[in-house]
C-alpha positions in Angstrom: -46.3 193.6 -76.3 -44.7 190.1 -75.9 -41.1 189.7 -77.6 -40.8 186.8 -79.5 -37.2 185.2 -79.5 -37.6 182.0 -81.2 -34.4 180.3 -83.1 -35.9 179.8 -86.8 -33.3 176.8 -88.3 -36.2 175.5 -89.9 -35.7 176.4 -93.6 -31.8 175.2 -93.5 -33.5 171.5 -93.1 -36.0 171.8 -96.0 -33.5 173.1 -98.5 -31.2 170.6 -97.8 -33.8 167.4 -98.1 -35.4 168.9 -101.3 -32.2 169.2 -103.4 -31.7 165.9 -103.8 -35.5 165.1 -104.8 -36.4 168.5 -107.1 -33.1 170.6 -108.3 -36.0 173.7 -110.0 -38.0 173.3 -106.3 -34.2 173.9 -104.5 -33.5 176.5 -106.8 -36.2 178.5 -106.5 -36.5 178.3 -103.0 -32.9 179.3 -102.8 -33.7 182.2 -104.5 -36.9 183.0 -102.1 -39.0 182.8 -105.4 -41.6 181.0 -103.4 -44.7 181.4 -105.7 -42.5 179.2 -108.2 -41.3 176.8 -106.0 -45.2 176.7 -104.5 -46.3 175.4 -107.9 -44.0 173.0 -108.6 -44.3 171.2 -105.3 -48.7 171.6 -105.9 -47.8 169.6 -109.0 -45.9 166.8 -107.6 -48.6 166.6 -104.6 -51.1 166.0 -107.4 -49.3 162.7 -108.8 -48.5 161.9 -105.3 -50.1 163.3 -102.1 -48.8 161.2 -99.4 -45.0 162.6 -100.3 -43.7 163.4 -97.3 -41.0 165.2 -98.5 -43.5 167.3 -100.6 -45.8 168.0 -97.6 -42.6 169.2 -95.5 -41.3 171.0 -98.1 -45.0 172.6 -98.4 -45.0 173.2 -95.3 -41.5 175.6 -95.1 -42.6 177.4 -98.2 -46.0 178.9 -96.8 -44.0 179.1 -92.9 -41.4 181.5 -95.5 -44.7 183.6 -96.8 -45.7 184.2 -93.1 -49.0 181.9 -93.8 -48.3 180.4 -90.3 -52.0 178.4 -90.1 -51.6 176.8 -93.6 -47.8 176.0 -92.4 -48.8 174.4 -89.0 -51.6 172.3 -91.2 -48.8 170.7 -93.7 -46.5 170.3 -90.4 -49.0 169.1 -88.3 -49.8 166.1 -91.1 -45.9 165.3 -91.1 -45.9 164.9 -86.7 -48.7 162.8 -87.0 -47.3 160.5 -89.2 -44.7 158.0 -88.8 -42.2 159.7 -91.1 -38.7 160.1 -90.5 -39.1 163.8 -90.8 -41.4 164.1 -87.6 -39.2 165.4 -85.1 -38.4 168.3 -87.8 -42.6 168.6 -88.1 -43.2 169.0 -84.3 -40.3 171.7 -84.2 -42.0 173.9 -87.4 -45.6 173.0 -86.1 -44.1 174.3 -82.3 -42.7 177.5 -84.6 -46.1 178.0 -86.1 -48.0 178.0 -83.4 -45.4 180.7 -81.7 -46.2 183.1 -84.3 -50.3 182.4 -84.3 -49.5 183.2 -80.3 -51.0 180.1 -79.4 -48.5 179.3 -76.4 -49.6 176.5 -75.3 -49.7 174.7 -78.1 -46.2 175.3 -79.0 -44.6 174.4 -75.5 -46.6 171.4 -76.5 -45.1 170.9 -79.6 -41.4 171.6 -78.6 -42.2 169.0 -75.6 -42.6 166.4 -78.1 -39.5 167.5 -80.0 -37.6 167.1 -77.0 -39.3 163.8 -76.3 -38.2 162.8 -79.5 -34.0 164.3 -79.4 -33.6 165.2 -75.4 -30.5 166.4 -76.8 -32.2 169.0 -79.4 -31.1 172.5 -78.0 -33.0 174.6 -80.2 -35.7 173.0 -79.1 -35.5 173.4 -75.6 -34.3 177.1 -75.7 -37.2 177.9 -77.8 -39.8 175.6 -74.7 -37.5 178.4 -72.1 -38.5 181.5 -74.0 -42.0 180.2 -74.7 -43.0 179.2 -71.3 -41.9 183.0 -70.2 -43.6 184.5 -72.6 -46.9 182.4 -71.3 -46.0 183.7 -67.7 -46.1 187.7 -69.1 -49.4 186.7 -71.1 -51.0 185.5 -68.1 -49.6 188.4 -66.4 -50.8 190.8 -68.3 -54.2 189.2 -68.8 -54.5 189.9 -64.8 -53.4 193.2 -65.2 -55.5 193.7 -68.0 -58.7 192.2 -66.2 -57.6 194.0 -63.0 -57.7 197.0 -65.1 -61.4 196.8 -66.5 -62.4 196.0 -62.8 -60.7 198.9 -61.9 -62.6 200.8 -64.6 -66.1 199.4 -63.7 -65.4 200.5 -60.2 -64.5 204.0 -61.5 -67.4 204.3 -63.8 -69.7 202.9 -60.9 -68.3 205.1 -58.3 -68.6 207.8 -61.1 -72.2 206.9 -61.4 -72.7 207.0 -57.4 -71.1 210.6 -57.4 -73.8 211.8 -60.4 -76.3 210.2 -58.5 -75.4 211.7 -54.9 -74.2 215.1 -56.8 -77.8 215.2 -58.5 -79.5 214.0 -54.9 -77.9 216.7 -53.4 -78.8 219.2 -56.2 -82.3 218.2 -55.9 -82.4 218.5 -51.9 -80.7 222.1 -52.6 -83.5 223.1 -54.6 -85.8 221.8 -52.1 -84.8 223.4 -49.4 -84.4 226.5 -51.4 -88.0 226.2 -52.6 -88.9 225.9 -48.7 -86.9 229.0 -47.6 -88.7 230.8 -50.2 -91.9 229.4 -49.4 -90.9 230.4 -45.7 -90.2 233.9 -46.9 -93.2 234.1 -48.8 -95.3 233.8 -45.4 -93.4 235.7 -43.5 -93.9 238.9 -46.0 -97.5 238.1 -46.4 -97.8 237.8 -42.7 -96.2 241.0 -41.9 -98.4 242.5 -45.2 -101.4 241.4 -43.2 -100.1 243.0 -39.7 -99.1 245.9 -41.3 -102.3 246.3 -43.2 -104.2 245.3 -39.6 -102.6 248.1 -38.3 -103.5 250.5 -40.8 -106.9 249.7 -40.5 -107.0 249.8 -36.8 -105.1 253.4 -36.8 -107.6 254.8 -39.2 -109.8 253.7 -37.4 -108.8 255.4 -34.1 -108.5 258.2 -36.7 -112.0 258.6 -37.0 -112.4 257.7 -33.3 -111.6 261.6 -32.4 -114.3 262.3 -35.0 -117.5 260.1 -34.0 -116.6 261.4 -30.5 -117.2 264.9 -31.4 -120.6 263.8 -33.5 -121.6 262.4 -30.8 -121.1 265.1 -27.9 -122.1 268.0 -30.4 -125.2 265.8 -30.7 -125.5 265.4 -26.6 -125.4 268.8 -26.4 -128.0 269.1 -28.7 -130.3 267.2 -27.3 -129.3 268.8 -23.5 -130.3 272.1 -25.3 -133.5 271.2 -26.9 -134.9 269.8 -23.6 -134.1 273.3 -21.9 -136.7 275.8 -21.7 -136.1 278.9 -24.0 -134.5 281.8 -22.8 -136.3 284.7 -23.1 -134.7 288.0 -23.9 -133.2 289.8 -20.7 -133.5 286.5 -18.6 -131.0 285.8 -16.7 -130.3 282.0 -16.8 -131.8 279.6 -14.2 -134.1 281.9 -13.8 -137.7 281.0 -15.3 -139.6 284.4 -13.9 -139.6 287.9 -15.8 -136.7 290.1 -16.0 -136.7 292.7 -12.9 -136.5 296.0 -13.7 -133.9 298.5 -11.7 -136.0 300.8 -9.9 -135.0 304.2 -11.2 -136.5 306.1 -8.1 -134.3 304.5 -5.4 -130.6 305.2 -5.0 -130.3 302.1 -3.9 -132.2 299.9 -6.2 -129.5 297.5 -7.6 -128.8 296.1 -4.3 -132.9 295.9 -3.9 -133.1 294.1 -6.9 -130.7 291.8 -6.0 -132.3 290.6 -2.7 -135.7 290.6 -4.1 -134.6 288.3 -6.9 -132.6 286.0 -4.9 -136.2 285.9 -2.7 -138.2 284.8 -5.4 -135.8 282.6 -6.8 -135.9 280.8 -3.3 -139.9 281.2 -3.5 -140.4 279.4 -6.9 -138.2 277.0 -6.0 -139.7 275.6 -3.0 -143.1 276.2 -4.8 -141.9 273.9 -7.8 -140.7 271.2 -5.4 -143.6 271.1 -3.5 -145.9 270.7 -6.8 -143.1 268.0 -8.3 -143.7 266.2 -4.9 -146.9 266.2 -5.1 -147.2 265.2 -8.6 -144.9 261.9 -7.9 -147.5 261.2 -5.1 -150.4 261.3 -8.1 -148.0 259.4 -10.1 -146.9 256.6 -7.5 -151.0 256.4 -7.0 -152.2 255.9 -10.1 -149.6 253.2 -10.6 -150.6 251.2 -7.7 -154.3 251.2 -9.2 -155.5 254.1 -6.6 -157.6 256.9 -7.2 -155.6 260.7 -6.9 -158.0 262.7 -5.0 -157.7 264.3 -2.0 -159.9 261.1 -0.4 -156.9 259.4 -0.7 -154.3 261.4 1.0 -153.7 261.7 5.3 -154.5 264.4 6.9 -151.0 265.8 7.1 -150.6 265.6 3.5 -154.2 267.5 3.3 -152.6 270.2 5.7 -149.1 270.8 4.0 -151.0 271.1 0.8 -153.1 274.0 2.7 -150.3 275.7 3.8 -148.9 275.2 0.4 -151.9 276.7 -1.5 -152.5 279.2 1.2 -148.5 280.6 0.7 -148.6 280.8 -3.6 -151.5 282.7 -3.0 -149.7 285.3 -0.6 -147.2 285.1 -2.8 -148.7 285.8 -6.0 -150.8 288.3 -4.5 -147.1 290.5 -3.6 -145.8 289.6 -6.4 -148.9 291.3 -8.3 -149.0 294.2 -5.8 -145.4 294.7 -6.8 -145.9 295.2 -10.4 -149.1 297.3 -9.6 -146.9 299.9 -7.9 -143.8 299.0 -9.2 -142.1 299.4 -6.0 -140.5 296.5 -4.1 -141.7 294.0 -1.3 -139.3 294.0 1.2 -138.0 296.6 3.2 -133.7 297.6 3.5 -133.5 294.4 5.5 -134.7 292.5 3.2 -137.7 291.6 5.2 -141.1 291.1 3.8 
């Protein structure tokens, strides 16, 4: 707040000039009944409005009732004028306009007083104080408009932190969201591995299973393409059961040999038929007739011998069960 120190000798001057002119307009100003003296002076204005003592005096009365712009208009008409009171206008206009804080018009004012009276002291201590108070206005309108910079900046730097704060909350949420998402994947990944391997260890489960169905089944079908066994056969063995002879003491070790015999018999037999069967078969599929036409003469002569042995053969092995005594002797020999 700028201190106003201005010398106010104004009134002094006005008094003194009206009392020679209006005694009630002196007296009532004396006793700072201003309204009073106000109205009087309105009324000699009206018979006469270029009074110049009128218009000064006017002018002090509304400067006394603080009405500074009606004050500065009655002193302003006085400085403009060629009156005698104009160096006394320029100093209450210079006041005014201290008051109204126009500053620059009142060093303007008090530089025309002193243009007027060099020598007027009030009026150049009142142009010193003035001029410094336009120095701390100018001042402080700096400080004032370096302070609403400053606050700008601060609201714009302000605004630049939201904006970066809400950037940065936005990027947080973002990644977040991504992590999840990342985390998401991972679990349903590791769902679809972990159910993966449930399904393939259920399935090895049953792996054990299928492998037994399907060997049972193997050796079902291994056993329905055997021939049946008969009761009291021995197995591999596709001829009757040989009974013990009861009337040898040593008949179990007869037994024995003679069965080993004809095992060896009907298996030689059964090759030689099998072989000879393949030869019909590898005949007919080259588009050959199968009789005997067809065959060499050593293959007519081993089937001979063949037919010739089953038929010594058979004819023992009947003999045998005719007399139900064995064929070969204790060595075994036929």
């Amino acid at each position: 707040m700028v201190k106003i120190y201005i010398v106010f000798l104004v009134a002094s001057f006005h008094v003194q000039a009206a009392i020679g002119t209006n005694y009630r307009i002196a007296k009532a100003y004396e006793k700072q009944d201003y309204n009073t003296a106000q109205q009087l002076l309105e009324a000699t204005l009206i018979e006469n409005s270029a009074n110049e003592q009128a218009l000064y005096n006017m002018a002090c009365i509304f400067y006394q009732k603080k009405e500074f712009a009606q004050a500065g208009d009655y002193f302003k008409k006085i400085a403009l004028s060629e009156s005698s009171h104009k160096e006394q206008a320029w100093f209450g206009l210079a006041n005014s306009l201290v008051q109204l804080m126009d500053l620059e018009g009142a060093l303007h004012g008090y530089e025309e007083v002193l243009n007027i009276n060099p020598d007027n002291e009030r009026a150049r201590k009142n142009y010193e104080i003035v001029k410094k108070m336009l120095e701390e206005q100018k001042e402080q309108k700096k400080q004032q408009q370096h302070k609403k910079e400053n606050e700008k900046n601060k609201q714009g730097d302000k605004q630049d932190q939201d904006n970066n704060d809400q950037q940065s909350e936005q990027q947080q949420q973002q990644d977040s969201g991504q992590d999840q998402q990342g985390q998401d994947n991972k679990e349903s990944q590791s769902n679809g591995d972990q159910q993966q391997q449930d399904k393939e260890s259920k399935g090895n489960d049953n792996q054990p299973n299928k492998q037994s169905e399907t060997d049972e089944q193997k050796k079902k079908k291994e056993s329905s393409g055997q021939p049946k066994q008969q009761p009291g056969q021995k197995p591999g063995n596709s001829g009757p059961e040989q009974k013990p002879d009861k009337k040898e003491p040593n008949g179990d070790k007869k037994q024995s040999a003679q069965q080993d015999a004809q095992q060896k018999q009907d298996g030689d037999a059964a090759t030689a038929q099998q072989q000879q069967g393949d030869a019909g078969q590898q005949s007919a599929q080259q588009g050959k007739p199968s009789g005997d036409e067809q065959l060499t003469s050593e293959e007519k002569r081993i089937l001979a011998l063949l037919a010739d042995y089953d038929k010594a053969h058979n004819k023992q092995l009947i003999q045998h069960y005719a007399h139900g005594q064995s064929g070969c002797d204790e060595e075994n020999n036929w």
